[in-house]
Structure formats: C-alpha cells, structure tokens
ROMI-938183 format. One record per residue (C-alpha): residue number from 1; residue in one letter; x, y, z. Coordinates in Angstrom, 3 decimals. Example, Ala and Ser with C-alpha at 12.3 -4.5 7.8 and 13.67 -1.06 7.14 Angstrom:
BEGIN
1,A,12.300,-4.500,7.800
2,S,13.670,-1.060,7.140
//
This chain:
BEGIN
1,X,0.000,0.000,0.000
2,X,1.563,3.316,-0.541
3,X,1.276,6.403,1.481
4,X,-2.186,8.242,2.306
5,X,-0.285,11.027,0.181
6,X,-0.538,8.765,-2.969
7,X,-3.452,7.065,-2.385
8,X,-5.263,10.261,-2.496
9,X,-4.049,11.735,-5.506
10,X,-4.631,8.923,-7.355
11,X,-7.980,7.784,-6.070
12,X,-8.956,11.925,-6.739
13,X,-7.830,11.160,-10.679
14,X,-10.492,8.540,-10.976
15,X,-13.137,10.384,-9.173
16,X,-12.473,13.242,-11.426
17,X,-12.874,10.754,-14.302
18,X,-16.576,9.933,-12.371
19,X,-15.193,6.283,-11.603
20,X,-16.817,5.377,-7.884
21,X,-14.661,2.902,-7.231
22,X,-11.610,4.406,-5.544
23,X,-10.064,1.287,-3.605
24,X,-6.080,1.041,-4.140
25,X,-6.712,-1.871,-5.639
26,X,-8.829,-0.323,-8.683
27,X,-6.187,2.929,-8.858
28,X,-3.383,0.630,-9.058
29,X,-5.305,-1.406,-12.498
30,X,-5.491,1.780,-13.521
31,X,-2.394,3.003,-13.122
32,X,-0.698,-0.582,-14.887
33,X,-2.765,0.804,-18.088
34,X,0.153,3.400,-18.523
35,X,-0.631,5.969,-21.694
36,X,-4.242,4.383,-21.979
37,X,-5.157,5.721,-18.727
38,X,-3.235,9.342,-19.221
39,X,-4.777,9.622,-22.373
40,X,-8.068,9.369,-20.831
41,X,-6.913,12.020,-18.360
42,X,-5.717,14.157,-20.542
43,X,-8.893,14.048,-22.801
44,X,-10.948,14.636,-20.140
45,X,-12.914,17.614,-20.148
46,X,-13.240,19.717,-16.820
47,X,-16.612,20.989,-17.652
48,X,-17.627,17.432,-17.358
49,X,-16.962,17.818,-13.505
50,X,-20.296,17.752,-11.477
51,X,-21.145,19.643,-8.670
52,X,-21.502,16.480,-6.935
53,X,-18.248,14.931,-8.374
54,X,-16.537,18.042,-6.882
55,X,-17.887,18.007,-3.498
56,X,-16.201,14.314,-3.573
57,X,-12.887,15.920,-4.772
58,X,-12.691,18.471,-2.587
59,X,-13.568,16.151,0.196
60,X,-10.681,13.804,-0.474
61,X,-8.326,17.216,0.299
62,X,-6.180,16.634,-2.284
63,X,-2.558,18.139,-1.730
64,X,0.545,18.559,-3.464
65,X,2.555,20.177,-0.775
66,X,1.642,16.698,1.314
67,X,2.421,15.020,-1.961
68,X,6.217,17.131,-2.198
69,X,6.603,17.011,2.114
70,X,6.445,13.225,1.760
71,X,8.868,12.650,-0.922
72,X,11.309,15.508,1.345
73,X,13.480,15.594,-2.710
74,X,14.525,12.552,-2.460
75,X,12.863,9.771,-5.092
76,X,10.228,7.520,-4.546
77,X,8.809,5.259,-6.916
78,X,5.030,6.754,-7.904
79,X,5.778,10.177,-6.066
80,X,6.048,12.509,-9.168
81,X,3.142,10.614,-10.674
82,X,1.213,11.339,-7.481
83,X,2.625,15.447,-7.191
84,X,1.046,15.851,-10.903
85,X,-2.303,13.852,-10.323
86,X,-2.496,16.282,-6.908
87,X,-1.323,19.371,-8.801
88,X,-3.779,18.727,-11.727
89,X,-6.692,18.186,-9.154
90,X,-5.655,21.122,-7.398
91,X,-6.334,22.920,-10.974
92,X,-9.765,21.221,-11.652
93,X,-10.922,22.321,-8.526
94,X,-10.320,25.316,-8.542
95,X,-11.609,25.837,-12.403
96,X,-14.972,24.243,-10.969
97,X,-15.240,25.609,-7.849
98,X,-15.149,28.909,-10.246
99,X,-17.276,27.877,-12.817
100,X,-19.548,26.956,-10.110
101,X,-19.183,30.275,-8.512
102,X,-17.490,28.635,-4.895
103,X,-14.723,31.414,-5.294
104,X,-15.046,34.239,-2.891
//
C-alpha cells in the first residue's frame, strides 16, 4: 500500500474521471494501463466535472505540498506521478469551484 499522500491523488484522478470505485486496488489497475489511462486524463474535459463529483474531490483534500513534504526531494517510486495527479486536481478544482461560482 503506498502512502495516504498517494493514495489520495490517485484515487482523486479517478473520481475526477466519475469512476466510484476508488479502492487502491482499482487505482493501481489503472495506473498498470500506462498511456491508456493518461490519455483518458488528458482528454478529459473539466466541464464534465459535477457539482456532486466536486464536493467528492474536494472532500478527499487533495494536496501537493503533502504530496512534495512526503517525498522531502529525495525519489520515490510513484511520487512525481502522485505530485502531478495532486497538482492537476488542485487545478480542476479550482476551475470548478469557479465555474460553479465557490470562489469568494
């Protein structure tokens, strides 16, 4: 199992794809599908994100200073995967929470 800091930033990637299922064991399939699964990322549109599916990613707390503050610079296998799953969810987020007009 890898840290909580991981976990998170990965299971937020598949809730931001609307996937439900955000066991390690599911994020970790996933994850083995290598470009298949980035490509789906990557082609995934923001203004697909629900107002429900972002209440569920903003209540996983996604964070990429956790993310960084784990890893402390030195490497660790899945670490910068993790930092730009947690800095990309930081992004969508924060585009939705604005589209939905969240910002203050």
């Amino acid at each position: 199992e890898p840290p909580p800091e991981v976990e998170v930033a990965v299971a937020a990637v598949l809730t931001y794809l609307c996937d439900t299922n955000i066991s390690w064991e599911n994020c970790a399939t996933s994850l083995r599908e290598g470009r298949a699964f980035l490509t789906e990322v990557a082609k995934f549109n923001t203004k697909h994100v629900t107002r429900n599916n972002l209440d569920r990613l903003m209540a996983l707390e996604v964070s990429s200073e956790k993310v960084a503050e784990y890893a402390g610079g030195q490497f660790i296998p899945g670490v910068y995967t993790a930092l730009c799953f947690a800095v990309l969810i930081e992004a969508v987020i924060r585009v939705n929470m604005d589209r939905f007009g969240l910002l203050e």
